[in-house]
C-alpha positions as CSV (number, residue, x, y, z in Angstrom):
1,X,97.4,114.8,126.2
2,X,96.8,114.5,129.8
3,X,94.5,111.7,131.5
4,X,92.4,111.7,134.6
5,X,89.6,109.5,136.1
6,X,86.7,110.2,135.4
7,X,85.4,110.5,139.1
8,X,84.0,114.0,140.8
9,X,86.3,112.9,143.8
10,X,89.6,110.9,143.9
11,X,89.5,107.0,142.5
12,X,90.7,106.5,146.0
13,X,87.9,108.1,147.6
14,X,85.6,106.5,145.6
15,X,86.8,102.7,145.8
16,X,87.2,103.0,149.5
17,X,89.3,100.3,151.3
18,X,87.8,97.1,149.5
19,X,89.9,97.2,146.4
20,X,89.1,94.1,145.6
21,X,85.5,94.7,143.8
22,X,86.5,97.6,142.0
23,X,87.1,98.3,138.1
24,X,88.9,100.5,136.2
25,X,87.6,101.0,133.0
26,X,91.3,101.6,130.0
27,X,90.7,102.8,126.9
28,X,94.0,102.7,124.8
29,X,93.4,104.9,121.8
30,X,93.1,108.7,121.8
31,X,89.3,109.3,121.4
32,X,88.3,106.1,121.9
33,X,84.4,105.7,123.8
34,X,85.7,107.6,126.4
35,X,82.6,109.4,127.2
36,X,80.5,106.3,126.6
37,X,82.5,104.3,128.9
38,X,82.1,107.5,131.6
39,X,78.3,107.4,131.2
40,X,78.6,103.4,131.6
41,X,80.5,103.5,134.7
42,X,77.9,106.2,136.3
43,X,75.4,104.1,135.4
44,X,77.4,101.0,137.0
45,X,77.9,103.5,140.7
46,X,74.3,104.3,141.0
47,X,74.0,100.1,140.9
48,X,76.5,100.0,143.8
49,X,79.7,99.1,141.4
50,X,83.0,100.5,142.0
51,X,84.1,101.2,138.5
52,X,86.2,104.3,137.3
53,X,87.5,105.2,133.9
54,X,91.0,106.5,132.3
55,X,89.5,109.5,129.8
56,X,91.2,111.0,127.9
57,X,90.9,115.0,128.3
58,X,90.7,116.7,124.7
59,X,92.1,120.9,126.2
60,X,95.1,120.0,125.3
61,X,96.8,118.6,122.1
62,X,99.6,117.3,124.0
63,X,100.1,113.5,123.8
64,X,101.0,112.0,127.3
65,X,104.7,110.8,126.8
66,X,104.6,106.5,127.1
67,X,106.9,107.2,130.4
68,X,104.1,109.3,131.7
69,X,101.4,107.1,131.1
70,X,103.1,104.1,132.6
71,X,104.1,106.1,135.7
72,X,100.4,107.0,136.4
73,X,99.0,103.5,135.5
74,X,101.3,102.3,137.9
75,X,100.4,104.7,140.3
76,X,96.4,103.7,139.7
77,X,96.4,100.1,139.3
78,X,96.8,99.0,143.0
79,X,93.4,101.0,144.1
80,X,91.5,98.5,141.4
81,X,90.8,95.3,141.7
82,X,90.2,94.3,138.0
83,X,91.7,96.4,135.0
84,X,89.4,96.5,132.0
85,X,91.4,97.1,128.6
86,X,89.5,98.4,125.5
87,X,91.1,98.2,122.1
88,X,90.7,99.0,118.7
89,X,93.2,98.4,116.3
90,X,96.3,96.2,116.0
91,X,99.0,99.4,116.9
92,X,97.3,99.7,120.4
93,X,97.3,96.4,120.8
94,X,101.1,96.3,121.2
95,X,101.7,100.5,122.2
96,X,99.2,99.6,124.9
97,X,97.5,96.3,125.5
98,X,100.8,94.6,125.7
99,X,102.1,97.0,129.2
100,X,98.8,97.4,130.4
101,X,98.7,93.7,130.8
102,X,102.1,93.1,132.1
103,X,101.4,95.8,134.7
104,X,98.3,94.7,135.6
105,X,99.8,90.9,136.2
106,X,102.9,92.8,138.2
107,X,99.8,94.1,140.2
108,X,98.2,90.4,140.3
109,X,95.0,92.1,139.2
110,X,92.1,90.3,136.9
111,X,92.4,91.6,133.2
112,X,89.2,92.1,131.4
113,X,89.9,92.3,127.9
114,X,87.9,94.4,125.1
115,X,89.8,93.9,121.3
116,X,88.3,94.8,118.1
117,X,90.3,94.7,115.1
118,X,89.1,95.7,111.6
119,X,91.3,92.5,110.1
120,X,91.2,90.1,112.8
121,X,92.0,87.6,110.6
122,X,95.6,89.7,109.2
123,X,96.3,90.2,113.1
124,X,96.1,86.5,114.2
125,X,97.8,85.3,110.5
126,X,100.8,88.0,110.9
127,X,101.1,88.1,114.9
128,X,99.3,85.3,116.8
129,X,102.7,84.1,117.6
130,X,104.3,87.0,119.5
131,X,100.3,88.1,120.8
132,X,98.7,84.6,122.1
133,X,101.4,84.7,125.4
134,X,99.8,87.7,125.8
135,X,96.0,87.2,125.1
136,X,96.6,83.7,127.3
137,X,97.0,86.3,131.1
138,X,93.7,87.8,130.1
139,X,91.0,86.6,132.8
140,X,88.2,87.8,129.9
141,X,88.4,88.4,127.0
142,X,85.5,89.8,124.4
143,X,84.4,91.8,121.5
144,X,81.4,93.3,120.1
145,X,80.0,91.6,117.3
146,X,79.4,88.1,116.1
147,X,81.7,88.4,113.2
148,X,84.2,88.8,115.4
149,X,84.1,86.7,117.6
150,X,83.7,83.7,114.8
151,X,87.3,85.1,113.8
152,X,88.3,84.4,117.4
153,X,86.9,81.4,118.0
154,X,88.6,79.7,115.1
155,X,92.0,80.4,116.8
156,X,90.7,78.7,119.9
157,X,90.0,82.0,122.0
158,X,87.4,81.8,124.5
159,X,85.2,85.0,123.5
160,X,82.3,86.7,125.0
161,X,80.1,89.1,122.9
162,X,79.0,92.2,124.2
163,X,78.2,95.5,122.5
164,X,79.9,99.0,123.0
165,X,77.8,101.2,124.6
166,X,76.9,104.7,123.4
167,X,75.8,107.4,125.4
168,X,72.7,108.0,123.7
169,X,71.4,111.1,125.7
170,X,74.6,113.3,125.5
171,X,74.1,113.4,121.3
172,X,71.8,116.0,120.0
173,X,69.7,114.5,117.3
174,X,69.7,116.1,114.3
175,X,66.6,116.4,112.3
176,X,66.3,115.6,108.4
177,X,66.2,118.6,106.2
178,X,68.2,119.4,103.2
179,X,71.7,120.0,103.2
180,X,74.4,120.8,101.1
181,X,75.8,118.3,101.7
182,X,78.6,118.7,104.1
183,X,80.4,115.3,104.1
184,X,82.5,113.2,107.0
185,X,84.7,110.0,107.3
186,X,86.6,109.6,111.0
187,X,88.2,106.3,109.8
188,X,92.0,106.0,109.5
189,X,93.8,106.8,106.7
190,X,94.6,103.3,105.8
191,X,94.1,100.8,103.0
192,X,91.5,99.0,104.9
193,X,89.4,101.8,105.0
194,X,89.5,102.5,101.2
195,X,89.3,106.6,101.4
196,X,90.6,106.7,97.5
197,X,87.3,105.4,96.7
198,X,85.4,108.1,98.6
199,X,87.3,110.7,97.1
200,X,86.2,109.1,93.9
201,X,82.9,109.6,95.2
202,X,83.1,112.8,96.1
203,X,84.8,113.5,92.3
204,X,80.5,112.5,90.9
205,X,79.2,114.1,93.5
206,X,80.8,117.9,93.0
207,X,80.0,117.0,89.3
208,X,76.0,117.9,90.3
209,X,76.6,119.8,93.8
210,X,79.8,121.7,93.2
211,X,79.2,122.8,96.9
212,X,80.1,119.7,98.6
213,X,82.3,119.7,101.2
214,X,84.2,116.6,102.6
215,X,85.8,116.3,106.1
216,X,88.2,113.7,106.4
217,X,90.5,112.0,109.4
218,X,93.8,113.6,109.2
219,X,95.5,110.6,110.5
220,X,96.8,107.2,108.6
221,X,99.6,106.1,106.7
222,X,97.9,107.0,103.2
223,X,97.6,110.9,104.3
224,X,100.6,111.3,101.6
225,X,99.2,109.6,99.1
226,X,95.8,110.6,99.4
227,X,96.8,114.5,99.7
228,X,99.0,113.8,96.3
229,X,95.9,112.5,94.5
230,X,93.5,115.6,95.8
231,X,96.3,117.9,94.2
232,X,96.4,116.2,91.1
233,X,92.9,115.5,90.7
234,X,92.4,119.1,92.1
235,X,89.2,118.2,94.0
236,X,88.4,121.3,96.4
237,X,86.4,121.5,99.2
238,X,88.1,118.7,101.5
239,X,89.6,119.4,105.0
240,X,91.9,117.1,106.7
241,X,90.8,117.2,110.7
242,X,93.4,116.3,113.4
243,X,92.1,113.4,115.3
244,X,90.9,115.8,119.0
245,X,89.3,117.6,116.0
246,X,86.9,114.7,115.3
247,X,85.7,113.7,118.4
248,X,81.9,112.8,118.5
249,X,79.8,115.8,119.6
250,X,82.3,118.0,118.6
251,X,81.6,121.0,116.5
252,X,83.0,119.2,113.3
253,X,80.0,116.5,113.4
254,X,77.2,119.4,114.6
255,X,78.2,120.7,110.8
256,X,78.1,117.7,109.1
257,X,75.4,116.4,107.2
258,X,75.7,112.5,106.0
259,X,78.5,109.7,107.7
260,X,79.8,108.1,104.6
261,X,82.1,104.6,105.5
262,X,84.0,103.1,102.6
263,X,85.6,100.5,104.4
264,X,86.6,97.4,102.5
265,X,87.8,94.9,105.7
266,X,85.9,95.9,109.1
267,X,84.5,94.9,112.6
268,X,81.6,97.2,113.5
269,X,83.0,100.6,113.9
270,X,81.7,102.9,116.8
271,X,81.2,105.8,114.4
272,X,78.1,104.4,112.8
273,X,76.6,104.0,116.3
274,X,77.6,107.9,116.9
275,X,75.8,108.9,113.4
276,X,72.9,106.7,114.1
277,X,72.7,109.0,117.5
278,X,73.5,112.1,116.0
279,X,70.8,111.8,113.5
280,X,73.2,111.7,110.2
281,X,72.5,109.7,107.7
282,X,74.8,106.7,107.1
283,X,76.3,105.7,103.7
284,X,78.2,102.3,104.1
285,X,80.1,99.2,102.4
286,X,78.7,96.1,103.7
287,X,82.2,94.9,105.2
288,X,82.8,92.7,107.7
289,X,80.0,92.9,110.6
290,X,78.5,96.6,109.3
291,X,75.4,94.5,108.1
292,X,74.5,92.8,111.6
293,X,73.5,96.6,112.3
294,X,73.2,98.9,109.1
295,X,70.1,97.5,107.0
296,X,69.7,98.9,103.0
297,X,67.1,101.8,103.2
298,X,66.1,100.8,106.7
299,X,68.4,102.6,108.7
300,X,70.8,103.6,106.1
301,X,72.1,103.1,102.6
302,X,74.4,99.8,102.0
303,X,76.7,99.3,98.9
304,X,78.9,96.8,97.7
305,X,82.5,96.9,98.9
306,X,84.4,99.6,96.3
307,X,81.5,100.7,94.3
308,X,82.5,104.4,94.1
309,X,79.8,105.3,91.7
310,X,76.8,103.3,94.2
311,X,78.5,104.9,96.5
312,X,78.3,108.9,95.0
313,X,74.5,107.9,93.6
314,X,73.5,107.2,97.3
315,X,75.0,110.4,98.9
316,X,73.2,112.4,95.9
317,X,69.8,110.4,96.7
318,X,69.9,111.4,99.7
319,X,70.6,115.3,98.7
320,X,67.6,115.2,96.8
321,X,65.1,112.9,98.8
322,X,64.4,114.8,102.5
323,X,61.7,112.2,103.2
324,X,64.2,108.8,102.8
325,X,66.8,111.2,105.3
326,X,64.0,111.2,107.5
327,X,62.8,107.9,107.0
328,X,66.5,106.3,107.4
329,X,67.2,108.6,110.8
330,X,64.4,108.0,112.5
331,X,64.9,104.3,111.9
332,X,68.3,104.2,113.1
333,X,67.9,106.5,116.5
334,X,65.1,104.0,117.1
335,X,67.7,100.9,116.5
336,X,70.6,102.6,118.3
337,X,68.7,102.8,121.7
338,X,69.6,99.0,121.4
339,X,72.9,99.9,122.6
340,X,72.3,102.7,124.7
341,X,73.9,102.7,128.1
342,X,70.6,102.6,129.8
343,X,69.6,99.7,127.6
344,X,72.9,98.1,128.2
345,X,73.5,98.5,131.9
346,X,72.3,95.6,133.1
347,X,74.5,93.3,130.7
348,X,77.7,95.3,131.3
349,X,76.5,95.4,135.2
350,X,76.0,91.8,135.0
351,X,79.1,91.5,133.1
352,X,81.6,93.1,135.8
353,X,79.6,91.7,138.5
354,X,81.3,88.2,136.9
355,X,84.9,89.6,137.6
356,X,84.8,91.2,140.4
C-alpha cells in the first residue's frame, strides 16, 4: 500500500528552509487516524505550524514492502524537525516504533511518542526489558486516556495525556430510525477482544430477527477458529471484511446500523469515537478505559465484561426502541465534539508548540 504526505504541495515546499520547527505526524498501523491526524495538521498550518502527515492511501491493497517504507522515511525525516509516532498495539510497536525511532535518532531529530496498547500491563510484564531502551530516546511520550497512563506511570514513565482527535465534520451523521439491524465490529481478531462472545450474541439475536447481519474485521489470529465455530454452529449472515474494507466513512459503516465492542482487556479504542460521529449506536463491555467515555443509556449501552446474553438483549432493545437510538446518538455526537479537531486544536497546537 503506498504512502504519501498529506500536503497539496511537496513536504519540502511546505516546511521551507527552517526545518527545525517542523513535525511530521507517523502513524504505524494500516488505517490508523490517518484522516483525523490530516484534518489536525490543517488545522495546526492555518495556526502557522509546520506539520505534515505519513497517510496511508487506501486505492491500492498493496502493502508497502518494510524496505520501501524505510527508504522513504529515510528520505523524509531530514526535512522535519520532530517525528511524531502514533501507535496502537504491541506488533507496531516493534514492526514500526522500534525503526522509526532508531531513524529518527540516526537523524538527531526529537521523537514525540503516541502508544496505546489494549494490555499495557501484558506489554510492560512480557517486554519492558527489550522495549524501555527504546521508550528511554523518546523526547515525549503520551497516551490518550487516564487508564493508561496510570499503567504507565507505575513503570516509572513520564506520560502526558492527550486525546485522539476525530475529524468530526468529514462523518455524516446518521439519524435514528429502525433498522434491521446490520451489525459491525472493526476490532482484531484476537482473544482480547472476545469476538466468540459476540458471535454468541449474534446466535440470540437471529433467534428473534433472523435478518441480522454481522460484519466482522477479517484480520487477527482467531480468524481460524472463529470461522470453524461459524461453520459448526452454522450461524449465516456474517461477512469477514479485509481491513482497507473497514476504514471509517467507508461504505461498510454507511450500511451499518449499531457498533457492538466485546472487548474483555482495552484502552479506549478510536472506533467508538467514529460511531459516536457516525451516529451508530454503541453496544460496549466496560473494559479498561471504555467507561471514562461510554455512559449506560447516556450515550450508549454498557455491559459487563463477557455477558453475551446482556450483550444480545441490548442490541435487540435497541431494534425495538427508535426513541432510546435517538436518545443514545444524539447524546453521544453531542459528547464526541469533546474530541473534535476543532475542539482539540489548541491542546495539540499547544502540544507541538512544546517540541518544536
Amino acid at each position: 500500500m503506498s504512502r504519501t504526505i498529506a500536503y497539496n504541495t511537496s513536504p519540502i515546499d511546505q516546511v521551507g528552509s527552517n526545518k527545525s520547527d517542523s513535525i511530521l505526524i507517523v502513524p504505524t498501523a494500516e488505517n490508523q487516524a490517518g484522516s483525523d491526524f490530516s484534518a489536525l495538521a490543517d488545522s495546526a498550518r492555518g495556526h502557522g505550524l509546520k506539520v505534515g502527515v505519513l497517510n496511508n492511501q487506501h486505492g491500492s491493497k498493496a502493502k508497502t514492502s518494510f524496505l520501501a517504507r524505510i527508504r522513504q522515511i529515510i528520505r523524509l525525516f531530514p526535512h522535519f524537525g520532530t517525528i511524531h509516532i502514533i501507535a496502537s498495539d504491541t506488533k507496531s510497536f516493534w514492526s514500526g516504533v522500534i525503526p522509526l525511532i532508531l531513524t529518527a535518532r540516526f537523524f538527531s531529530r526529537r521523537i514525540l511518542l503516541t502508544f496505546e496498547t489494549a494490555i499495557p500491563e501484558d506489554f510492560f510484564s512480557k517486554y519492558s526489558r527489550f522495549a524501555f531502551p527504546f521508550l528511554k530516546l523518546v523526547d515525549s511520550l503520551h497516551v490518550q486516556t487516564t487508564w493508561s497512563a496510570g499503567v504507565f506511570l507505575k513503570h516509572n514513565l513520564d506520560v502526558k495525556v492527550l486525546s485522539f482527535p476525530v475529524d468530526v465534520k468529514a462523518l455524516k451523521f446518521k439519524q435514528a430510525g429502525r433498522f434491521q439491524p446490520r451489525i459491525i465490529c472493526d476490532r482484531t481478531l484476537n482473544d482480547a477482544n472476545n469476538i466468540l462472545c459476540l458471535l454468541k450474541a449474534f446466535v440470540f439475536v437471529k433467534q428473534k430477527y433472523p435478518r441480522a447481519e454481522l460484519v466482522l474485521s477479517g484480520t487477527g489470529p482467531r480468524r481460524v477458529p472463529l470461522s470453524k465455530y461459524i461453520a459448526e454452529e452454522q450461524i449465516h449472515g456474517i461477512e469477514f471484511m479485509d481491513e482497507s474494507e473497514m476504514t471509517i466513512g467507508s461504505s461498510v459503516w454507511d450500511d451499518a446500523d449499531v457498533y457492538v465492542n466485546p472487548s474483555t482487556i482495552d484502552r479506549f479504542p478510536i472506533s467508538i469515537s467514529h460511531a459516536f460521529a457516525l451516529g451508530l449506536p454503541v453496544v460496549t463491555t466496560d473494559a479498561g478505559a471504555i467507561t471514562e467515555v461510554v455512559l449506560d443509556r447516556v450515550n450508549g449501552m454498557v455491559l459487563a465484561v463477557n455477558d453475551c446474553v446482556g450483550m444480545a438483549e441490548r442490541i435487540i432493545e435497541l431494534i425495538e426502541n427508535e426513541n432510546l437510538v435517538a436518545a443514545l446518538t444524539a447524546h453521544a455526537r453531542a459528547d464526541i465534539e469533546v474530541q473534535s479537531v476543532e475542539t482539540l486544536a489548541r491542546s495539540w497546537n499547544d502540544f507541538y508548540r512544546l517540541h518544536p
